[in-house]
C-alpha positions in Angstrom: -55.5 -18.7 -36.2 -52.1 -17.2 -36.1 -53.2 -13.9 -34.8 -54.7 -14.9 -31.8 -54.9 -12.2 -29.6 -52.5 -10.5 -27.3 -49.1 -8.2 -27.0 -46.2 -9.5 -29.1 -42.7 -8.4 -28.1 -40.2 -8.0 -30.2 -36.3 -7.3 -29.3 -33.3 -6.0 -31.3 -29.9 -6.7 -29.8 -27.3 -4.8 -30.0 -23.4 -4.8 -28.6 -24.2 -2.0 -25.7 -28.0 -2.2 -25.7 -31.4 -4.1 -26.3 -34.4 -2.0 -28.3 -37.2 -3.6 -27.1 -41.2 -2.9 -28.8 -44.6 -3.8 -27.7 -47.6 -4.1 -29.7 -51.4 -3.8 -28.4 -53.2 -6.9 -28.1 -55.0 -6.9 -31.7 -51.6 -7.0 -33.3 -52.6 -3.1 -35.0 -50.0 -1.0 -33.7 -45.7 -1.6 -32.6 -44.6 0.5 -30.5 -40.9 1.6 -28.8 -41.3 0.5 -24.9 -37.4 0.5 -23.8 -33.9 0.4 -24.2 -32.1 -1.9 -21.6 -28.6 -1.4 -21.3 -26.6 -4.9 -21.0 -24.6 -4.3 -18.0 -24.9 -8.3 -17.3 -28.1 -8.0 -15.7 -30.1 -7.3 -18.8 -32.1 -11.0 -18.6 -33.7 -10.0 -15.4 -35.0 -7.0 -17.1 -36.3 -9.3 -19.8 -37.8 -11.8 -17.5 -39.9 -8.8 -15.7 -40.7 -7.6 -18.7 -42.2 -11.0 -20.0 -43.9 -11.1 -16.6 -45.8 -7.9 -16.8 -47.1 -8.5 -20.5 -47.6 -12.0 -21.0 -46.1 -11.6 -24.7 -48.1 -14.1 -27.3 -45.0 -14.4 -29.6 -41.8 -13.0 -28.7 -39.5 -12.0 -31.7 -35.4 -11.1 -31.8 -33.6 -9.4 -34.8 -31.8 -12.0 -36.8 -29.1 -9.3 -38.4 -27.8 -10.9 -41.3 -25.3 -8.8 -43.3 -26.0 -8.0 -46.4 -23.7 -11.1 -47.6 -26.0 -13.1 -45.8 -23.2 -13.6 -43.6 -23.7 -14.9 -40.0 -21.4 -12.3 -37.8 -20.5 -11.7 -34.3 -24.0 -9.7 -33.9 -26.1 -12.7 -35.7 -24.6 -15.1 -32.8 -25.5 -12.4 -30.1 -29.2 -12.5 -31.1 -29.1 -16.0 -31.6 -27.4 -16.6 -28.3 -29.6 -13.8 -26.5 -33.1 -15.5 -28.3 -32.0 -19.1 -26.3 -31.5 -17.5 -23.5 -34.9 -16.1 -23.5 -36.5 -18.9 -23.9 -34.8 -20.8 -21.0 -37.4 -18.0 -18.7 -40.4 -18.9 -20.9 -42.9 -21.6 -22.6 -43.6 -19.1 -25.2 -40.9 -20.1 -28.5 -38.7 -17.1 -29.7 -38.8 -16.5 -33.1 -35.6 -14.9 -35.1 -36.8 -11.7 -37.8 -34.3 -11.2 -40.0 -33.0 -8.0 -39.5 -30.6 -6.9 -42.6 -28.0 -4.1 -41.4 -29.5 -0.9 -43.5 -31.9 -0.5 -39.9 -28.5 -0.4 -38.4 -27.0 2.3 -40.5 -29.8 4.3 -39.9 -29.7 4.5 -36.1 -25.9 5.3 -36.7 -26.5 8.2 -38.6 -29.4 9.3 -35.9 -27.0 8.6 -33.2 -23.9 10.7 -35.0 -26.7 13.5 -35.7 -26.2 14.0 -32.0 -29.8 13.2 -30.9 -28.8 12.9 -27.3 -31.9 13.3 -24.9 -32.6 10.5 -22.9 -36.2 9.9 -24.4 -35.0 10.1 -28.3 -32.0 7.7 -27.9 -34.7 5.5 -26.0 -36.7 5.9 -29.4 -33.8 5.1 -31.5 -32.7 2.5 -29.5 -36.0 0.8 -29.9 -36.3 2.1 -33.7 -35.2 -1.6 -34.9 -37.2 -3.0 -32.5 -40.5 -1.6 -33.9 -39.6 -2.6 -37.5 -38.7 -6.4 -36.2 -42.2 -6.3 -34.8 -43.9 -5.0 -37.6 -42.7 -7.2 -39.9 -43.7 -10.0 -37.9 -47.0 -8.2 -37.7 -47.2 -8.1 -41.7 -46.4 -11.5 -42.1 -48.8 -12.8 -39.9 -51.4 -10.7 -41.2 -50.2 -13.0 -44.5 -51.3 -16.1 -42.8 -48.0 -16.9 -42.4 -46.0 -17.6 -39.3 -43.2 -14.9 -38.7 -39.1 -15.6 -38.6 -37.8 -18.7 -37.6 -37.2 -21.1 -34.4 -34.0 -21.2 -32.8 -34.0 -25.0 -33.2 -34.0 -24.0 -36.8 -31.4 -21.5 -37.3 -28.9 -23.9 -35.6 -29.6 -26.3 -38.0 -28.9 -24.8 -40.3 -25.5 -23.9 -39.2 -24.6 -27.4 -38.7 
């Protein structure tokens, strides 16, 4: 079946940092694991990352804006998610992501929430909700998001 068992990961990029969430491995619960700041070397975090838990189905945000417009940040996912899967056999699927998560964070951000741990929370916020989605549509019977292959096909 779709759900076969094992940890999902699911990644939302952004321009100055990567939310990244973790679910257990029946699929039941998303949780934030990190926020990876993209200094350059954010793919070797990634790579170790995929190396310590053997992700099933790996997921990046697809944020589409609410024109269904493909922006600067819809190519950054879309370029990041190839990337990904040059360092893996498992495929990356794209989640759409519309921008509302976005906002949010924003206004948690400008609420001056600066601890390390809760902007590690927020940061990952987007990445949870990627997950869970995915999660719920699975759950469906259905496979979640969208190949790369396919998204580039559809741009051409």
């Amino acid at each position: 079946s779709l759900m076969q068992r094992g940890r999902r990961i699911a990644f939302d990029v952004g321009s100055a940092r990567i939310g990244v969430a973790i679910c257990d491995p029946d699929g039941i619960l998303a949780t934030p694991l990190e926020r990876i700041d993209r200094t350059g070397d954010e793919l070797e975090r990634v790579k170790s990352l995929l190396v310590d838990y053997e992700p099933v189905a790996i997921y990046v945000g697809l944020p589409i804006s609410l024109e269904a417009k493909f922006t600067q940040s819809t190519f950054d996912a879309l370029y990041f998610a190839e990337d990904v899967e040059t360092m893996t056999t498992t495929r990356v699927r794209l989640v759409d992501e519309r921008l509302s998560t976005k906002m949010a964070q924003a206004n948690l951000h400008e609420a001056g929430r600066n601890t390390k741990n809760s902007r590690a929370v927020i940061d990952s916020a987007s990445a949870v909700e990627i997950l869970e989605r995915a999660l719920d549509v699975l759950k469906a019977g259905r496979e979640a998001g969208k190949t790369v292959d396919a998204i580039n096909e559809s741009l051409s």
